[in-house]
N, C-alpha and C positions, 0 to 999 in steps of 0.2 A: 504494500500500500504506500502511493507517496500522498503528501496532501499539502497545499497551496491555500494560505489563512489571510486574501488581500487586508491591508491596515483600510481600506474605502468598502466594506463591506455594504453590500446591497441585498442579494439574495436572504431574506428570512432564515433558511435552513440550510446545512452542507448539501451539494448535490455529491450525490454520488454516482460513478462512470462504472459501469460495468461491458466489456466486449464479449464479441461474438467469438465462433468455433474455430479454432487454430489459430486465434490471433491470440494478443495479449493489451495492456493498455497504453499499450504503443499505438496502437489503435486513436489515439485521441491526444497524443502526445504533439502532432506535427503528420504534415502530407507528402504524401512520395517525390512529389518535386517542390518541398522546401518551405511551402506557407506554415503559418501558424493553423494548427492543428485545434479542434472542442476543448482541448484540457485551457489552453492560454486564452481565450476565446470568453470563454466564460468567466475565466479569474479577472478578466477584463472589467466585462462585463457587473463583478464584483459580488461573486459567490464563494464562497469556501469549496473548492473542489477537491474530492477524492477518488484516487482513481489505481484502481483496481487490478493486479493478476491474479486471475484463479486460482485454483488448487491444482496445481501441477502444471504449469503456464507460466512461460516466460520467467520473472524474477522470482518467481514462487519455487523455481525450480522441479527438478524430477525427485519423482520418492524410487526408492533403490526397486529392485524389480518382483521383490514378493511382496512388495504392497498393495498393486493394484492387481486382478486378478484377469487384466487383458494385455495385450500387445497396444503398441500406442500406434495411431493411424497419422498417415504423412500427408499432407494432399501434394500433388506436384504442382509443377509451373502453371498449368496449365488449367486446372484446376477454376482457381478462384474468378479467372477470367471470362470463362465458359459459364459458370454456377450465379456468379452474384451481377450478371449483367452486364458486364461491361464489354465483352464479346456477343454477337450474336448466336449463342446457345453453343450445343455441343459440335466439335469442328471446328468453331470460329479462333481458336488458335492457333498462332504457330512461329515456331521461332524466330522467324524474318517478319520484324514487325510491317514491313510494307505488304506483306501476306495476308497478315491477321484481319479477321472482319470485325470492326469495332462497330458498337450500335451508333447509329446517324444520330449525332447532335451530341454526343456522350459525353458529361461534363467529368466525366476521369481523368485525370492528369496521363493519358497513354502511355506518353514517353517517357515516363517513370515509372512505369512498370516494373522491371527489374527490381526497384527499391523497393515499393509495396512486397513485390515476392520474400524478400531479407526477415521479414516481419512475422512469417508465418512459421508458428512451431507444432511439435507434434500434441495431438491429444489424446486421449483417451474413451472409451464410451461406458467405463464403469464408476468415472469417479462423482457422478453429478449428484450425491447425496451428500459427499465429501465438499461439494462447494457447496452446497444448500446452508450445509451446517457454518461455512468457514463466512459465507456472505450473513447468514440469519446471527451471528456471533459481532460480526462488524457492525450491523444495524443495531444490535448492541449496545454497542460500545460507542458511538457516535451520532445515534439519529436521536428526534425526527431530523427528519430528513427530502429530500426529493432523489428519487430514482431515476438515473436515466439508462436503459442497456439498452442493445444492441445485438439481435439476430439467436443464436443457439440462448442467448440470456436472457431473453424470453419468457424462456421456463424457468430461469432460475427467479428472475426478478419478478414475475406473478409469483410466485410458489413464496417467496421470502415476504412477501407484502401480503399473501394471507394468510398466514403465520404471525406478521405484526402491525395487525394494520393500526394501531394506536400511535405506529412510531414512523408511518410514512404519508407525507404531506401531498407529495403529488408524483405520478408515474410522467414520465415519458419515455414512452415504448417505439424505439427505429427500426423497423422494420420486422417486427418479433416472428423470429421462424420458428417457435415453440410457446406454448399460453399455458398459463396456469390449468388445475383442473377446475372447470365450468361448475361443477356441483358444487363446490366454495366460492367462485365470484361475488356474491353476494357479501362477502368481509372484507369486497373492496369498495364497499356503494359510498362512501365519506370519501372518497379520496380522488380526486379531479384527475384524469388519465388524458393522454394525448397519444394517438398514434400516428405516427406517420409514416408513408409507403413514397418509395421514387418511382423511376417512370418505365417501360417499357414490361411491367408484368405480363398485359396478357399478350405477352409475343416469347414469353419463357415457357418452356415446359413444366418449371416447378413452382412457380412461384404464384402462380392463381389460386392454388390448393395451400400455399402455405399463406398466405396475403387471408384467406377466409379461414384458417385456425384463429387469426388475429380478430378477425370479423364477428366471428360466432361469441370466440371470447366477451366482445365489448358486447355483442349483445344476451349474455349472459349476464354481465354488471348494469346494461340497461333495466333488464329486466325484474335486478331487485331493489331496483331504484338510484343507481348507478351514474356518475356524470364522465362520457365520456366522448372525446373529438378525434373522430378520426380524419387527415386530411392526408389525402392524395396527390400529391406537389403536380404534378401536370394539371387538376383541375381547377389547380390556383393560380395558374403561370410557371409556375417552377419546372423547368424543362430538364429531360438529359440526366438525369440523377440515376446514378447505379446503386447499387446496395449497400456501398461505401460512402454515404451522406457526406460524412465527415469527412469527408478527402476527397468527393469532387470540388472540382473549379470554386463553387457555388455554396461552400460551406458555409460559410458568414452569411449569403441571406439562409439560410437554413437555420442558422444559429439564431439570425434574429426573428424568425418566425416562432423557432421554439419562445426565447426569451420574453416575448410578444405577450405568448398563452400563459406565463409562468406569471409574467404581472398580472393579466386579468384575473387570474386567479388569487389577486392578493399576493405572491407568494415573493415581490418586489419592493422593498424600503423606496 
């Protein structure tokens, strides 16, 4: 965990940064070609931000190899390009980047490709009880709080916010590729949520089915009386956004759109 305590504080509550699957919170540290990155963005901005390696992730290090009871999964190069948008699907990779099919208008930093790949370490698929406990331990010890995760954290950050919904002030959820379980939503009805989705989903194979996990979730917190906003950045003008909010072109209006919803919700000095 590192964490940044601006002396011009604004933000009401710590935000807390949690990443997605095989990253780490380098993820929000800075962008592939050199801008400032969500983590400085926000302390800007003038929140207390904390931010996050999982359990077995990045500075969190590896546990020796009888501790976790699987093999750890690599993704390649190829990979994240294909998966989170920024390629035109499966294919659209390849090592001559004048080759590669990038989606038209992609606010990705392309040419820093390479860099973004540096970021990516291995993970696991048995240890997500081992972070439930290490994230629900941090919420702890530092909230209330504002959530904001990102992608496979998802599940972790529903899952940890119905377990303490006393100690968490407001979610915002990037792109959640995993949701809490739906027969608990309801212990998040007090707690103002925002989701946000970038652009070319329905032209993905996955991400239509994973974009309505997110969907049903929120309408499950509707349903027990629940305030939640989900915004779809194409339908708002926000163009060309990959799955990597944070690190396209375009993060700063994104940041200010999040920062936006967090005052109307009170949650701004």
């Amino acid at each position: 965990m590192q964490y940044f305590l601006p002396q011009n504080r604004k933000g009401k509550y710590p935000l807390l940064m949690w990443h997605g699957g095989g990253l780490t919170g380098v993820t929000y540290e800075s962008t592939p070609d050199g801008r400032e990155g969500w983590l400085n963005i926000f302390i800007r901005k003038g929140w207390d931000v904390y931010n996050s390696d999982a359990v077995e992730r990045g500075r969190s290090g590896f546990a020796p190899p009888d501790v976790w009871n699987s093999e750890p999964n690599f993704l390649t190069k190829a990979n994240p390009f294909e998966r989170f948008r920024i390629g035109q699907g499966a294919g659209s990779w390849n090592a001559d980047p004048a080759q590669a099919k990038v989606n038209a208008g992609s606010q990705f930093p392309v040419e820093a490709y390479d860099n973004f790949t540096k970021q990516i370490v291995p993970r696991w698929t048995t240890t997500d009880d081992a972070i439930v406990a290490a994230y629900t331990a941090l919420v702890d010890k530092v909230c209330p709080c504002v959530l904001l995760f990102h992608s496979q954290a998802g599940g972790f950050g529903f899952t940890v916010a119905q377990a303490r919904p006393d100690k968490i002030k407001a979610i915002v959820a990037v792109e959640p590729a995993v949701a809490g379980d739906k027969a608990q939503a309801g212990k998040l009805k007090n707690i103002p949520t925002l989701v946000v989705y970038g652009d070319y989903i329905p032209l993905d194979s996955r991400w239509p089915k994973m974009r309505q996990i997110g969907l049903d979730y929120a309408d499950a917190m509707r349903a027990s009386g629940g305030n939640v906003d989900v915004v779809n950045l194409p339908e708002v003008g926000i163009k060309g956004n990959s799955h990597m909010l944070m690190m396209d072109r375009n993060n700063g209006q994104i940041a200010d759109l999040i920062q936006k919803w967090l005052g109307d919700k009170g949650l701004v000095e």
